[in-house]
Backbone as CSV, one residue per row, in Angstrom:
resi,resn,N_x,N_y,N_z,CA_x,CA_y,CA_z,C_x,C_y,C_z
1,UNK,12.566,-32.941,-9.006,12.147,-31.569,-8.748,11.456,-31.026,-9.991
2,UNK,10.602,-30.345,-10.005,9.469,-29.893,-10.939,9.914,-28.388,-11.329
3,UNK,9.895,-28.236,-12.584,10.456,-26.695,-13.104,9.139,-25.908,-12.827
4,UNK,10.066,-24.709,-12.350,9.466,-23.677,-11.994,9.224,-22.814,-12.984
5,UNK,7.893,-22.296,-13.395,7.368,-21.458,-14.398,6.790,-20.005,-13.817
6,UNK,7.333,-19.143,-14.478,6.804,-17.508,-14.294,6.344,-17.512,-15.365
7,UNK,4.897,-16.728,-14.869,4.010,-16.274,-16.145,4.445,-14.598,-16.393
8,UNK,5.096,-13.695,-17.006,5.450,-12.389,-17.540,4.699,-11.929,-18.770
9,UNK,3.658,-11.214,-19.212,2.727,-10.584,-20.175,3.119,-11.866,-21.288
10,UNK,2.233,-12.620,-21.068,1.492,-13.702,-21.557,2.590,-14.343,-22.328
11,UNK,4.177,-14.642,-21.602,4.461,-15.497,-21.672,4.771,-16.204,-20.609
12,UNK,4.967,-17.860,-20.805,5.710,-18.375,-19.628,6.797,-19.081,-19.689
13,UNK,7.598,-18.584,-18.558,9.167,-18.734,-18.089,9.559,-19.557,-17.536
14,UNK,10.318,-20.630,-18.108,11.020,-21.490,-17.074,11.898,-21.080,-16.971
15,UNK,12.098,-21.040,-15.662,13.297,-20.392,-14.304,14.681,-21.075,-14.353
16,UNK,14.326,-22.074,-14.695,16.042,-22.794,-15.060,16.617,-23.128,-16.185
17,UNK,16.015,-21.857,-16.993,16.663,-22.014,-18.078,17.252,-20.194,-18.355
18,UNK,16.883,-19.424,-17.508,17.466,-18.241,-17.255,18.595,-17.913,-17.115
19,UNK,19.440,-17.389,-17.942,20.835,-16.813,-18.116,20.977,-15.298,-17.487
20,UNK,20.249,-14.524,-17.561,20.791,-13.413,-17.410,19.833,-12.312,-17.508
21,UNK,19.397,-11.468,-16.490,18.122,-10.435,-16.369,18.811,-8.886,-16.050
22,UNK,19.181,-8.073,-17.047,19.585,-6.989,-17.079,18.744,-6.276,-16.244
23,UNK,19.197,-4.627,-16.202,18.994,-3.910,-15.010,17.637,-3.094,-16.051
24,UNK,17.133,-2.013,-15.537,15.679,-1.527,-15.802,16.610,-0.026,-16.352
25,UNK,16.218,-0.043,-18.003,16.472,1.164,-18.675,15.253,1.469,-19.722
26,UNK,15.789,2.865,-20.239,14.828,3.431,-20.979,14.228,2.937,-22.582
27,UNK,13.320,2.307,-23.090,13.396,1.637,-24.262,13.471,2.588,-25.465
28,UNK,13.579,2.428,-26.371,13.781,2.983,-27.704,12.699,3.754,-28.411
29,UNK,12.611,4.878,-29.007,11.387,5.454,-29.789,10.426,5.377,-28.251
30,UNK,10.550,5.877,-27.064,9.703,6.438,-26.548,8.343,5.457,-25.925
31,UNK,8.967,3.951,-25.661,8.215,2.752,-25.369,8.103,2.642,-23.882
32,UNK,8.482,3.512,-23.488,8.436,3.263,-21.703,9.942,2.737,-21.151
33,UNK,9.730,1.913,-20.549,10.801,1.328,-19.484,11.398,-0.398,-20.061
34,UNK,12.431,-0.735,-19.831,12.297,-1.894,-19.964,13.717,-2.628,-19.140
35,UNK,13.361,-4.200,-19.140,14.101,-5.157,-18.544,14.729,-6.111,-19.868
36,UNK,15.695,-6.791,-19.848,15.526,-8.030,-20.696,16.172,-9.001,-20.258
37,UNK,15.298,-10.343,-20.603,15.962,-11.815,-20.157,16.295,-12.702,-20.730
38,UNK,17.419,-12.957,-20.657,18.658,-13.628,-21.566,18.614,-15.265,-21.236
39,UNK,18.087,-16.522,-22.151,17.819,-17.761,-21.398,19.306,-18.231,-22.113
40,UNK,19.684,-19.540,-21.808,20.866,-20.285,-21.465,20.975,-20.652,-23.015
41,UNK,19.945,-20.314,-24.066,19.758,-20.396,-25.736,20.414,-19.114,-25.881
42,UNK,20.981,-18.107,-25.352,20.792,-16.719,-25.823,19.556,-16.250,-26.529
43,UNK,18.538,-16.798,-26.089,17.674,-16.035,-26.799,17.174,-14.891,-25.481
44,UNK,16.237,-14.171,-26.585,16.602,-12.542,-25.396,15.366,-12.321,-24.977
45,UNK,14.795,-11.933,-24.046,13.163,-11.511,-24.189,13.333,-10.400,-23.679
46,UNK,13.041,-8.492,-24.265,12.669,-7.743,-23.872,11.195,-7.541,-23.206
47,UNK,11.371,-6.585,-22.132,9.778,-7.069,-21.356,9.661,-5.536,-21.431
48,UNK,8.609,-5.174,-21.679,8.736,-3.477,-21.393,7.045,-2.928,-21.009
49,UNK,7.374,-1.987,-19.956,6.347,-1.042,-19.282,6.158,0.146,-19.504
50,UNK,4.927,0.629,-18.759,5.080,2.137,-19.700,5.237,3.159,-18.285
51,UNK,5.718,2.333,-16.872,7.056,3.376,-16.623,7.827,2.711,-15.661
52,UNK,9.064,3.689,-15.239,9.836,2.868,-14.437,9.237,1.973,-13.333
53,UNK,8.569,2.649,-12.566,8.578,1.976,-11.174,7.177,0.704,-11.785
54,UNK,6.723,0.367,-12.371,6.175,-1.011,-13.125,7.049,-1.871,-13.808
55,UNK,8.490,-1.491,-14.145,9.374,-2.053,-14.716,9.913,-2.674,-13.487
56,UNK,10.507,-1.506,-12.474,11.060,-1.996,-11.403,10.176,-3.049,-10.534
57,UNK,9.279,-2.891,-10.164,8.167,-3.940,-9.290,8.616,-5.207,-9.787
58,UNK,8.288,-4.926,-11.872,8.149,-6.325,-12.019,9.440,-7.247,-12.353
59,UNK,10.596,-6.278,-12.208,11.855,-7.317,-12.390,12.077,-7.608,-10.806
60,UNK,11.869,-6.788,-9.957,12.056,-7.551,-8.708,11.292,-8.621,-8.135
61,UNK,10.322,-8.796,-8.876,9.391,-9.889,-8.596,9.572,-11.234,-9.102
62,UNK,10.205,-10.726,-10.495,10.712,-11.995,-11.065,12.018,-12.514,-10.641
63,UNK,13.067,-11.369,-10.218,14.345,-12.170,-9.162,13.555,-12.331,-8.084
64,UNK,12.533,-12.062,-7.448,12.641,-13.168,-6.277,11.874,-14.793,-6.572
65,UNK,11.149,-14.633,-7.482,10.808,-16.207,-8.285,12.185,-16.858,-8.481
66,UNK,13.276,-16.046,-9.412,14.418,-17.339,-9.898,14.909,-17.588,-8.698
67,UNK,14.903,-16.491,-6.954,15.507,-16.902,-6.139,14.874,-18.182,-5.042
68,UNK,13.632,-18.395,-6.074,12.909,-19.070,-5.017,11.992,-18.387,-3.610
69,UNK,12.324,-17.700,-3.637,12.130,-16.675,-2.307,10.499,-17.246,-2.258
């Protein structure tokens, strides 16, 4: 089976190495919106928009990629 890659603002994601995709909150100093994704390294990737409902679109887009959907 061939790993599955998401492309997210010019990086790309392999899907099976994804730990953990927090919920959509407000970022720090006034940066917009944000998500973050936690891979099976703990390493973290904050993803951030400049507002909610572009935050929201794009984390639901990316759970339905890890779901395969």
């Amino acid at each position: 089976m061939g790993r599955q890659v998401y492309e997210l603002q010019g990086f790309a994601i392999i899907l099976d190495h994804v730990a953990l995709v927090s919920r959509v909150f407000a970022a720090n100093n006034d940066e917009g919106y944000q998500f973050n994704i936690t891979f099976s390294s703990d390493l973290r990737l904050p993803v951030k928009f400049p507002t909610r409902t572009d935050a929201d679109l794009e984390r639901q887009l990316f759970l339905k990629a890890l779901r395969g959907d």
